[in-house]
N, C-alpha and C positions, 0 to 999 in steps of 0.2 A: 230861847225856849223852843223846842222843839213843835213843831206845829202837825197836829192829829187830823186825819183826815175822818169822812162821816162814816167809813168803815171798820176802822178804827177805834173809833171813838165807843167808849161802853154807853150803853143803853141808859136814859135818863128820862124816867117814866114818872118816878117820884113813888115808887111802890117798894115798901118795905122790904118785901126780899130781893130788888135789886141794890138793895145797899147792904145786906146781909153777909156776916163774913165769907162764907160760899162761894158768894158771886164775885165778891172782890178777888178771892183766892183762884176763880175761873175767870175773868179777866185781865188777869196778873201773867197765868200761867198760859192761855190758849192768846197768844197773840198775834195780828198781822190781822188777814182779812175774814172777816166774819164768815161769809157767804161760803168761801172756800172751808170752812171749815164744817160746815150745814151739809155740802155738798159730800165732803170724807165720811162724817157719819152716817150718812142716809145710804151710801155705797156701801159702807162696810158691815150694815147691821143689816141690811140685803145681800152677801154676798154672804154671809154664814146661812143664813134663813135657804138663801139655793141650793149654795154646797150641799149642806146636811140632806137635802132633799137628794142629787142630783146623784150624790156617792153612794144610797140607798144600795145599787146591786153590784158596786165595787167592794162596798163593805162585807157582802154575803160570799162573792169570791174569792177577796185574799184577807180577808179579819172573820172567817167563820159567822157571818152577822154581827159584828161590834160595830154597828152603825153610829155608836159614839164615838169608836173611833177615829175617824175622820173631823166629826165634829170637833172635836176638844183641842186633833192636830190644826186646825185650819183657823179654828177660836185664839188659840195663841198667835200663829203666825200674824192673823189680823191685829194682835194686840201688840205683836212685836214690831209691827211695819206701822202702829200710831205710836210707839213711842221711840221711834227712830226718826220719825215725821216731826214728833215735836220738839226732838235732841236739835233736827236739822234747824228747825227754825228759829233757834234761839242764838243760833251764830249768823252773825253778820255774812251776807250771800257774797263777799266779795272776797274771802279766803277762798271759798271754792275755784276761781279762777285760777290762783297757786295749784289747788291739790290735782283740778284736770291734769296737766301734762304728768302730773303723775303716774294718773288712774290711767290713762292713756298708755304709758310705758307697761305698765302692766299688764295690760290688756293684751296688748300683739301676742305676747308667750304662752298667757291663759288659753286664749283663743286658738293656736296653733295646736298646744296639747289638746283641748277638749277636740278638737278635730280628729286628731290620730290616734290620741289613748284615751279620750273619754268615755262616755256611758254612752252606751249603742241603743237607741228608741224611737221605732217604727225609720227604721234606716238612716235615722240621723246622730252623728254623737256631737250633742251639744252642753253636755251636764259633765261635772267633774265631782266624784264624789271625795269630799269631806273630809278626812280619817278624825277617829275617835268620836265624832257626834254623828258620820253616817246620814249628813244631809247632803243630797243636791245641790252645784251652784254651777250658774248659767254663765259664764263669762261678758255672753252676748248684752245681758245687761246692763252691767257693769261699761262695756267697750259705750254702749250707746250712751248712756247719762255722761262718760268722761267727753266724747267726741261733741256732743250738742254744747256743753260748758265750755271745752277748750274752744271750738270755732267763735262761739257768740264774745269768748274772751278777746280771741287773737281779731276778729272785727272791731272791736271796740275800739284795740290798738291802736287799729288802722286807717280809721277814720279820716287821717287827714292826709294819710301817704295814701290813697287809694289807688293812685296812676301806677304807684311802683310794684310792677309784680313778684318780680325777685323778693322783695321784701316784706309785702304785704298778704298775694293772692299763692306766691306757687305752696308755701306751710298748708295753706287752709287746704287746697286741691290735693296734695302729696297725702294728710292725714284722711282725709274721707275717702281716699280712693282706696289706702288700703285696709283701713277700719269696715266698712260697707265690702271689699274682697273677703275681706276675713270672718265676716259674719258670715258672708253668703257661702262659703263654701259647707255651711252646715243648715243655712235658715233663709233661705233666699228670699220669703217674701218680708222680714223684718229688714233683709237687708236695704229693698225697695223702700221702703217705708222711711227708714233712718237716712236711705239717701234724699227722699222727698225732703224733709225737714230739714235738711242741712243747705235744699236749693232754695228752701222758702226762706230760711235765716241768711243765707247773704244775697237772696233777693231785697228784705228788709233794708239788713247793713249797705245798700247803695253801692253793691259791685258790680262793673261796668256790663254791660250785656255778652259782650266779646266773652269776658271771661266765667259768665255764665253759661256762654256755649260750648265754653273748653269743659266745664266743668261736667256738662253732658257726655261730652266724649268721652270723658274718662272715668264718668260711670258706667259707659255703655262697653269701655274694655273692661272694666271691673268685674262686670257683671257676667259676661262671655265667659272671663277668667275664672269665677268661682262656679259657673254651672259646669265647665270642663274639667278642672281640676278636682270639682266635690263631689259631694255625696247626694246630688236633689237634681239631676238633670234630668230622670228620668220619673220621678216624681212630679216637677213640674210641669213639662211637657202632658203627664198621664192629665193633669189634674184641669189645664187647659183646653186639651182637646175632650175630656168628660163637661167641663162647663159648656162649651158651644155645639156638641151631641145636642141634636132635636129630636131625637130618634130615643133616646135612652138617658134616664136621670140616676146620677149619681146617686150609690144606694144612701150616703154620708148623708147627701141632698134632700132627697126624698123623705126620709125620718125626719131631718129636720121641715119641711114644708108641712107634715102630718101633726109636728107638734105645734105649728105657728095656726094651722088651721083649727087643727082642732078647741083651741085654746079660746076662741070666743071673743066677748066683749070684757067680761070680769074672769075669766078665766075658770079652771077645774078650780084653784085650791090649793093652797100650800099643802107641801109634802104629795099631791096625786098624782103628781103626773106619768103618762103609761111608758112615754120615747125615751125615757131614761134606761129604761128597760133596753134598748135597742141603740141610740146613739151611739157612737162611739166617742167619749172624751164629754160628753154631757155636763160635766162641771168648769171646763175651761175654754173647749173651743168652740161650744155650742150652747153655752149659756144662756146666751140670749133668748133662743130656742126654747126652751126650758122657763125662763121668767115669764116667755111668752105665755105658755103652755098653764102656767099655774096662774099665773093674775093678767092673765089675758092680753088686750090691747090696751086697757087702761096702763098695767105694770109697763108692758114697751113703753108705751110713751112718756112714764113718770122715767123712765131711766135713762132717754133719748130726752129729757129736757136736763136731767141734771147734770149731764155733759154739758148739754148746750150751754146752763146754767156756766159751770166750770170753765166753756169756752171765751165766755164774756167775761167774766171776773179775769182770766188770766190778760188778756188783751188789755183790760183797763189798768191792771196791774202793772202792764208794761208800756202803757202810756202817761202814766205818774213816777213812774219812775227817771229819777233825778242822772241818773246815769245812762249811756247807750250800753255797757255789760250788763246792770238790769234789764232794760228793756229789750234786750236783745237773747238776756237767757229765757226773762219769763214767757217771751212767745215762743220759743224752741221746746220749752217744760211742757210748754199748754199744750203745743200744737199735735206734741209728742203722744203724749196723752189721749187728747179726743181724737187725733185721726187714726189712734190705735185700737180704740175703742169703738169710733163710727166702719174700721173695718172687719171688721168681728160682726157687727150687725149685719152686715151688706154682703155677708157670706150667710148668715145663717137664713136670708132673705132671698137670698139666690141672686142678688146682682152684679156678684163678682167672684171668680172660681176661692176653691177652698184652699187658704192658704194656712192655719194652723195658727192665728195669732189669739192667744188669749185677751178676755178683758179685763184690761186695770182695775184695782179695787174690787174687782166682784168676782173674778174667775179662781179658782184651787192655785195655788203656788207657792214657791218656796222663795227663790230670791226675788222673783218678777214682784211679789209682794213687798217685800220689800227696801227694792230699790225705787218702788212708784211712790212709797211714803218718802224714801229720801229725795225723792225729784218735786212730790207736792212741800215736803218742808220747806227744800231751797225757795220755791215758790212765796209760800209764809214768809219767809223772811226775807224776800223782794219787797213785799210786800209793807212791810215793817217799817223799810227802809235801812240804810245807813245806822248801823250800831254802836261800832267801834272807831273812836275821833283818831285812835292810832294811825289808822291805817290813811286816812289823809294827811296826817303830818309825816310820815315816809314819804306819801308820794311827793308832797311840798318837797322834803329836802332833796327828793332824789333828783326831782325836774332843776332844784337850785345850783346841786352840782353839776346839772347837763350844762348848764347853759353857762356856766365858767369855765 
């Protein structure tokens, strides 16, 4: 009998409409960890509440004033990234290990195309448009959820061949160097970011220090390589030496500090805010800004706990977890997440130059939306645990013929 933990486990109040067919039917259907799931909805019914505010005078520029417009696009998308979120989490998280080197193979050609023939925006091409539905899609995405899956997979592997590099360390190093290359030649600080996580995940998986110095090095030619050979060398540099100017604040900067100030204790107010007006990207890369700006410091802080919220749940998620590919993806999922999110604040705050990274769950998007529902589903279904009894009876016979 499978044994439920107290997150898990459905609420037992003794109050009639928690035994109501309803609940049963929400029970049944929203499974894995509660919390994480408190945390999706309070994100997602806050990031339409922003957007609609935030798109106010993009609407009036390219939809004539159909300030619904946006609304209704960004109301589905968020519907469509919970119910990919909840596809994700109904499958057992240890197929995903399989589909990585997939998603992975995919990735390098996606990646290259949206480089050289993708959609050109504000000097970077990193979107690949669609044919026939005419949406957006980011490759860079997609490359990061397969490369954090594949590593936390091929670690798990490796657990006990750790010494052997040939076999264990040079895959993991060969793949991040040029996954992290290949983003950066269009997105360079995502690309820092996916390489932080992938040094924290085989810091985790107990790879030897030696080869976590190699692994430095050959982010640090990765990185060289994609600022010379890309499109962001001159962007980044601009955007560094404007963060350490004492003399002169970024105009980007500035709007945002006027709307974090102005914004109070409780804030102006849903829908008033004025820097929307002036921001540039006010719905994605300056959000924060923006929440600030309408519900004050009290809303910052409610959004900078429900990360934090998120940050604990995943961690605990990945310390219950019966396997080291669990635990190894759901801290690479988490980590992915909040430190993508705590660097989104810490730009709009002014602690760290402007590097363009939207916020999960709350920022306008099109695949980022929802490839973060499939990365929290995976999560879910860590969570969950062990699904499918298949998949350890292959591994039983498969170890039974190794070892004949």
């Amino acid at each position: 009998m499978e044994e439920q933990t107290y997150e898990n486990r459905p609420l037992e109040t003794g109050n009639s409409f928690e035994d109501s067919p309803l609940m049963r039917v929400i029970n049944q259907s929203l499974q894995g960890d509660r919390y994480v799931w408190l945390v999706v909805v309070a994100l997602s019914l806050m990031s339409i509440l922003v957007v609609y505010s935030a798109t106010g005078t993009l609407a009036y520029k390219k939809m004539q004033g159909n300030t619904e417009y946006y609304l209704l696009k960004h109301g589905a998308l968020v519907a469509l990234s919970l119910l990919v979120m909840w596809v994700a989490h109904q499958i057992d998280y240890r197929y995903y290990a399989k589909l990585s080197r997939l998603a992975l193979l995919a990735s390098v050609p996606l990646l290259l195309i949206s480089w050289r023939f993708g959609v050109n925006i504000n000097e970077a091409s990193r979107w690949i448009t669609i044919p026939l539905i005419n949406q957006s899609f980011q490759p860079s995405d997609l490359a990061k959820l397969a490369l954090i899956s594949h590593v936390a997979a091929m670690l798990a592997r490796s657990q006990r061949n750790m010494q052997d590099f040939q076999q264990s360390i040079q895959p993991v190093l060969i793949w991040i160097g040029v996954i992290c290359m290949l983003i950066g030649l269009s997105n360079i600080s995502n690309a820092l970011l996916l390489f932080f996580i992938c040094v924290v995940l085989m810091f985790i998986g107990r790879v030897p220090i030696q080869y976590l110095l190699m692994l430095g090095l050959i982010g640090g030619i990765a990185v060289m390589m994609a600022l010379m050979m890309g499109q962001r060398m001159e962007t980044a540099l601009s955007r560094v030496q404007k963060f350490t100017d004492t003399e002169e604040v970024h105009f980007q900067a500035q709007q945002s500090y006027i709307a974090i100030a102005t914004g109070g204790f409780l804030g102006k107010g849903p829908g008033n805010s004025d820097q929307r007006n002036f921001l540039p990207h006010p719905y994605s890369d300056f959000i924060y800004a923006i929440i600030i700006e309408e519900y004050g410091f009290v809303g910052g802080v409610m959004v900078l706990f429900l990360y934090l919220t998120l940050l604990y749940r995943g961690v605990m998620i990945a310390a219950n977890s019966r396997r080291v590919f669990g635990s190894l993806l759901a801290v690479g999922l988490t980590f992915s997440l909040v430190f993508q999110a705590l660097l989104n604040m810490c730009v709009s705050v002014g602690l760290v130059p402007i590097t363009g990274v939207p916020m999960p769950m709350l920022s306008m998007g099109g695949t980022s939306l929802l490839f973060t529902g499939l990365a929290i589903g995976i999560l879910l279904s860590i969570s969950r645990g062990e699904l499918d009894p298949e998949i350890d009876q292959l591994a039983r016979s498969s170890s039974a013929n190794t070892e004949e």
